[in-house]
C-alpha positions as a printed Julia matrix, in Angstrom:
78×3 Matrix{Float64}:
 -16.87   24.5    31.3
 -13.95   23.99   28.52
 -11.72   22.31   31.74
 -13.47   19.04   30.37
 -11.52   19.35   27.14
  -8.72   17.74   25.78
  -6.09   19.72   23.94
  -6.13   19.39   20.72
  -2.44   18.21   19.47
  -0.48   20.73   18.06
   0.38   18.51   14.93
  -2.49   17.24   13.38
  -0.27   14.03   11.94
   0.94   11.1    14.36
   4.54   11.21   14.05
   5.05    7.73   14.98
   2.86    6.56   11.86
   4.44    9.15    9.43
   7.73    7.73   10.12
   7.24    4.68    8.87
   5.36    5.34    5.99
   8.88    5.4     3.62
   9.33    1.46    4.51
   5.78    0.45    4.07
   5.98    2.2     0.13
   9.15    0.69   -0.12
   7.66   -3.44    0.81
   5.09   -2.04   -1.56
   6.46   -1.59   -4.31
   9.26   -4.46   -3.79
   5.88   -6.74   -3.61
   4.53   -5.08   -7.04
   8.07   -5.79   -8.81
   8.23   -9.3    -7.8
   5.0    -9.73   -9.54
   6.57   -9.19  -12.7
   9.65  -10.55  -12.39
   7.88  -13.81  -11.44
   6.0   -13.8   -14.3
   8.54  -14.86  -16.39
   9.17  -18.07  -14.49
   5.13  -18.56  -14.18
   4.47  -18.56  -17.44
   6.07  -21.35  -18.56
   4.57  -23.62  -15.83
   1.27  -22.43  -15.89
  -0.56  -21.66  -19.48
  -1.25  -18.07  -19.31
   0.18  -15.85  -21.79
   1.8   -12.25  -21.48
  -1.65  -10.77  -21.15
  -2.61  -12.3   -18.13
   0.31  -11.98  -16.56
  -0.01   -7.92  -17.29
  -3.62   -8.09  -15.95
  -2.39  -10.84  -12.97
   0.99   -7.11  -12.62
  -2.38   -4.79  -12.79
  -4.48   -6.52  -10.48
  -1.65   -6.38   -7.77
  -1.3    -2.67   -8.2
  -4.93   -2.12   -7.7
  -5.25   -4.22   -4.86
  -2.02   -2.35   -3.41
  -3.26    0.67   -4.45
  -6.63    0.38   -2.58
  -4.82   -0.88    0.58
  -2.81    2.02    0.66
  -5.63    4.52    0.36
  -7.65    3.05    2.84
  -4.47    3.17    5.33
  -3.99    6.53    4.47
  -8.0     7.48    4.86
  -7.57    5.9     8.29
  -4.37    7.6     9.58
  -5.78   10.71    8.64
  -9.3    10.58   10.03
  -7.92    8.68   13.4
């Protein structure tokens, strides 16, 4: 009866996906730096002040942050 089975795979991680992992953190956190560099030139066109431009920084990071763990939660439960 176990003839129906599928092997498991001898690594439980998909190599393919785990490769590319060091360029998708790296667009990451290029995409969280621009956010503050850009500030500075936002600011004086729009009227927010320093503070919401930190909470506009920390917004991005949570959003990126969230993205990332639900990538993660799905690569490793696939």
């Amino acid at each position: 009866m176990t003839g129906n089975r599928v092997p498991a795979p001898a690594f439980g991680i998909p190599w393919r996906i785990f490769s590319r992992l060091p360029s998708v953190a790296m667009i990451i956190y290029f995409q969280q730096r621009s956010v503050t560099v850009a500030a500075g030139r936002i600011m004086p066109g729009l009227p927010i002040s320093q503070m919401w431009a930190a909470w506009l920084a920390s917004a991005a990071l949570l959003v990126s942050a969230l993205d990332a763990g639900i990538c993660a939660d799905r690569v490793v439960h696939a």
